[in-house]
C-alpha positions, 0 to 999 in steps of 0.5 A: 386496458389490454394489449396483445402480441401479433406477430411477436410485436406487442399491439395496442388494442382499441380499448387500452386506456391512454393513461396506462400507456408510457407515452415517452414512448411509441404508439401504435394505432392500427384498424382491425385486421381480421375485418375488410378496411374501410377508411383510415381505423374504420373497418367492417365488422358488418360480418359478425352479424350475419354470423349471429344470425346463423347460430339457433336462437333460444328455445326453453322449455316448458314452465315448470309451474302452472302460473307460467314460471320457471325453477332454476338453481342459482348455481346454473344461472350464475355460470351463464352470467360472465357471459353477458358482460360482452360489450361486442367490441369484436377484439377477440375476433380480431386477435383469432389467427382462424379469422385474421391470418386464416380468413376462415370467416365461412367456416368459422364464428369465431371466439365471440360467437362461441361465447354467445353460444355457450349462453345458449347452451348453458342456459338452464331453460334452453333446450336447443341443440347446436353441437351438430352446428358447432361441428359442422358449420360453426367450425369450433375445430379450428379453435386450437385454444391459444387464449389470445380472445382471452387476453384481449377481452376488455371485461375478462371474460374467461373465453377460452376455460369456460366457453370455447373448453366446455363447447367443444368438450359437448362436441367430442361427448355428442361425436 
């Protein structure tokens, strides 16, 4: 289940499950807010795609063997794995105030698109380099680490401790 607070009113999210809820009582269903409606609870999310497309994909590095394969430590595989649980519900982008209430969507991926960076980067084959695009065009200044993406998020994924965190902490040790 989750839920969140907009606006100081506690909020469904799409995802809670009706047998948590106390239903002698009021609720509330809403479309996403931080997306253009369509109809009725249908909303456009089509953004989050183009945003994908403008982070750099994978790039590993050479094989370490002459059979083609790679060496990794369990302990650098492991910390990219919470990261693989998202299921792209799009919930922490539509709770991130920069996307919602700021309409920053040029400037800013936002708490999803962060995650999926922070795979790539974290990656113990990859060896692209996106902090100048995190900066730059990626806008993970905005992120003031409020942790609504992460209270939101259906599969508990850490967002804000162990990849919007470490994703800036690159940025500031590369600027």
């Amino acid at each position: 289940s989750c839920s969140a607070e907009i606006n100081g009113k506690p909020r469904l999210m799409c995802m809670t499950r009706l047998n948590t809820l106390d239903l002698n009582e009021p609720v509330t269903i809403e479309p996403m807010r931080a997306f253009p409606l369509i109809k009725d609870l249908v909303t456009d999310v089509s953004w989050n795609f183009a945003a994908k497309k403008r982070i750099k994909k994978f790039k590993p590095r050479p094989p370490d063997a002459s059979d083609g394969t790679w060496r990794m430590a369990q302990e650098d595989i492991d910390r990219v794995q919470e990261f693989r649980k998202c299921i792209e519900c799009f919930l922490c982008q539509d709770v991130c105030h920069v996307l919602r209430d700021h309409h920053k969507h040029d400037q800013f991926i936002g708490p999803r698109f962060l995650v999926y960076t922070a795979a790539l980067e974290m990656h113990p084959l990859d060896t692209e380099d996106r902090t100048t695009e995190l900066r730059e065009a990626q806008g993970i200044g905005f992120c003031n680490i409020t942790k609504c993406c992460t209270k939101v998020c259906p599969e508990d994924i850490q967002i804000t401790d162990n990849a919007i965190i470490p994703l800036k902490e690159r940025v500031v040790d590369d600027y």
